[in-house]
Legacy VTK file of the C-alpha trace (Angstrom):
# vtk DataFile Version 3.0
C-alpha trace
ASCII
DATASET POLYDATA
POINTS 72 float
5.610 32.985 42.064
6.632 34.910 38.561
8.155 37.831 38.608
7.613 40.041 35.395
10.831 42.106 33.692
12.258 44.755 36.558
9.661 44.000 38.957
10.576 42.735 42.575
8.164 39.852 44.249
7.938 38.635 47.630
7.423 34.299 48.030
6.936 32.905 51.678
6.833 29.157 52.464
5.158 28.438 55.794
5.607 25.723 58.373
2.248 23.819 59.372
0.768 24.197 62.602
2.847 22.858 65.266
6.196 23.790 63.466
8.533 26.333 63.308
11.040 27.180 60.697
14.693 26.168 61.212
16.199 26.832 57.981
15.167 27.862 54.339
16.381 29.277 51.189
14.969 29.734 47.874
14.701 27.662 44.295
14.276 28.882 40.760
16.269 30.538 38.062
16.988 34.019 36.604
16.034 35.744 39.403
17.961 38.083 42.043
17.554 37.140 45.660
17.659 40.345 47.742
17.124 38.783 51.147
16.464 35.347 52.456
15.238 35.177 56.292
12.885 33.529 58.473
9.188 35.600 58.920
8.250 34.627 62.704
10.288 33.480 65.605
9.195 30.482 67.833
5.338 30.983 66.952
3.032 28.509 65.567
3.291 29.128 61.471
6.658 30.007 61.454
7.606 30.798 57.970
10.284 31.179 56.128
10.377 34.856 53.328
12.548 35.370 49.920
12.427 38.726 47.619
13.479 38.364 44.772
14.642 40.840 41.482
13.879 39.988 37.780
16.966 41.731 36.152
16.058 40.176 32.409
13.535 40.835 29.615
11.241 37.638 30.047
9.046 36.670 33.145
10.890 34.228 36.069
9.613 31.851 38.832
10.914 31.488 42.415
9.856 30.069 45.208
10.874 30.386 49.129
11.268 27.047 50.423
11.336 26.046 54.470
12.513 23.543 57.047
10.472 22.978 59.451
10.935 20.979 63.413
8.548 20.498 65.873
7.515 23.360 68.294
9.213 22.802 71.992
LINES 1 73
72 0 1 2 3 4 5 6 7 8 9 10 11 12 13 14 15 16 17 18 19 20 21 22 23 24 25 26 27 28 29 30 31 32 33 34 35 36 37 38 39 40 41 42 43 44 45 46 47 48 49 50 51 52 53 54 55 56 57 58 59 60 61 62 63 64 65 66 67 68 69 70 71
């Protein structure tokens, strides 16, 4: 997702059907997380959510990335 100059954006990476997030954390460059934590707990689509900050004077891309397991 791009964030524009002083705006804050929201990216969410979600597990497929069947999964559930175990870990997860972010990728991209010039960009502020704020937080970094997992959306849903043991349910079917678990996902994993990132905001991030654009502190500079040109647009940025980040991305929430998740781990996923199988459901038990």
């Amino acid at each position: 997702m791009e964030v524009q100059p002083g705006q804050t954006g929201t990216s969410t990476a979600q597990c497929p059907e069947g999964m559930t997030a175990v870990s997860g954390g972010w990728g991209g460059f010039g960009l502020v997380p704020h937080f970094s934590t997992r959306g849903a707990v043991n349910t079917i689509g678990d996902s994993w959510v990132v905001a991030f900050t654009n502190n500079g004077s040109e647009p940025q891309s980040g991305q929430a990335v998740v781990y996923c397991a199988p459901l038990q």
